[in-house]
N, C-alpha and C positions, 0 to 999 in steps of 0.2 A: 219298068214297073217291077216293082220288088213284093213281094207276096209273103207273111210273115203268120207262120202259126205256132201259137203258145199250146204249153200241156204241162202237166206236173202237178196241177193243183188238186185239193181236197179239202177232207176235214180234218183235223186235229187236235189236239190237245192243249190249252196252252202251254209253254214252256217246250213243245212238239218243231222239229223242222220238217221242212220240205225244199225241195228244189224244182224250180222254175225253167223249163227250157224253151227256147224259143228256135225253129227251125225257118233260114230263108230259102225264099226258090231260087235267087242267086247269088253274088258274093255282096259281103257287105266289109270288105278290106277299109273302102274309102266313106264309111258312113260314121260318124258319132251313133252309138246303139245306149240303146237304156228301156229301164221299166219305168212302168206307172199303175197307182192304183186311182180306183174311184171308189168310194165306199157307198151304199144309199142313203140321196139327200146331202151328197157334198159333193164339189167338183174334182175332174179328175188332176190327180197331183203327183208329183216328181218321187220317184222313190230312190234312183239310184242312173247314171249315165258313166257310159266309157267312152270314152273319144278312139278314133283309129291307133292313136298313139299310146293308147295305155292310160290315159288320166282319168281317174274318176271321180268321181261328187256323187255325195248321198245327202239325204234328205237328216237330220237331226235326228228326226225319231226312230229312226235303222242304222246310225251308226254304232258298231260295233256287233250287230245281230245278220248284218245283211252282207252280202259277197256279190257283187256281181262281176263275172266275168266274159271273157268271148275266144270263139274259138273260129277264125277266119278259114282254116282251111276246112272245116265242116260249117262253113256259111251259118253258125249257130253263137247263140248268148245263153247265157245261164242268169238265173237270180238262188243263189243258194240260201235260205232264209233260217235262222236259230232262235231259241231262244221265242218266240211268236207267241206273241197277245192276240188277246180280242181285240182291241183295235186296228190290227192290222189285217182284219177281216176286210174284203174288198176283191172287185174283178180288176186282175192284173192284165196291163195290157206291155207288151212291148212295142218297139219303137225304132229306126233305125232312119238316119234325119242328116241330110250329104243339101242337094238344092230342092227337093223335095222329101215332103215328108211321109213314113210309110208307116202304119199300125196295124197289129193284128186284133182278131177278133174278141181275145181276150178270156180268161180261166176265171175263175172262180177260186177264193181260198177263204176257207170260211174256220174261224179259231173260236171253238167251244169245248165244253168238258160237257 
């Protein structure tokens, strides 16, 4: 059992960054890691994954705004976010997905002026 909690989030400005971090209770070497948002009244959706190996995929609408990386030996992921609309208003959840799948509880990031 892998135990995953997010923090970083807020409010902001559009055009405002933030960064998203995610701490595990254990190692996540051998897991594929990634975020997700859900906004109110849509499901929740892909924002960005990194494989153990380093490969990542992002979602169309953060490419080139979003960074996600990871750092194995502090059991942690980042989602480094630039550049941020309102649309990308949503509870961010990560995600860490080997034979089972593990999510945390989930941040809040809310883009207004």
């Amino acid at each position: 059992q892998v135990r995953l909690v997010e923090s970083g989030g807020g409010l902001v400005q559009p055009g405002g960054s933030l960064r998203l971090s995610c701490a595990a209770s254990g190692p996540l070497t051998f897991y594929a890691v990634g975020w997700y948002r859900q906004a109110p009244g849509k499901q929740r959706e892909l924002v960005a994954t990194i494989t153990s190996g380093g490969s990542t995929v992002y979602a169309d609408s953060v490419k080139g705004r979003f960074t996600i990386s990871r750092d194995n030996a502090k059991n942690s992921m980042y989602l480094q976010m630039n550049s941020l609309k309102p649309e990308d208003t949503a509870v961010y959840y990560c995600n860490a997905n080997a034979y089972v799948s593990y999510w945390g509880q989930g941040t809040q990031v809310t883009v207004s002026s």
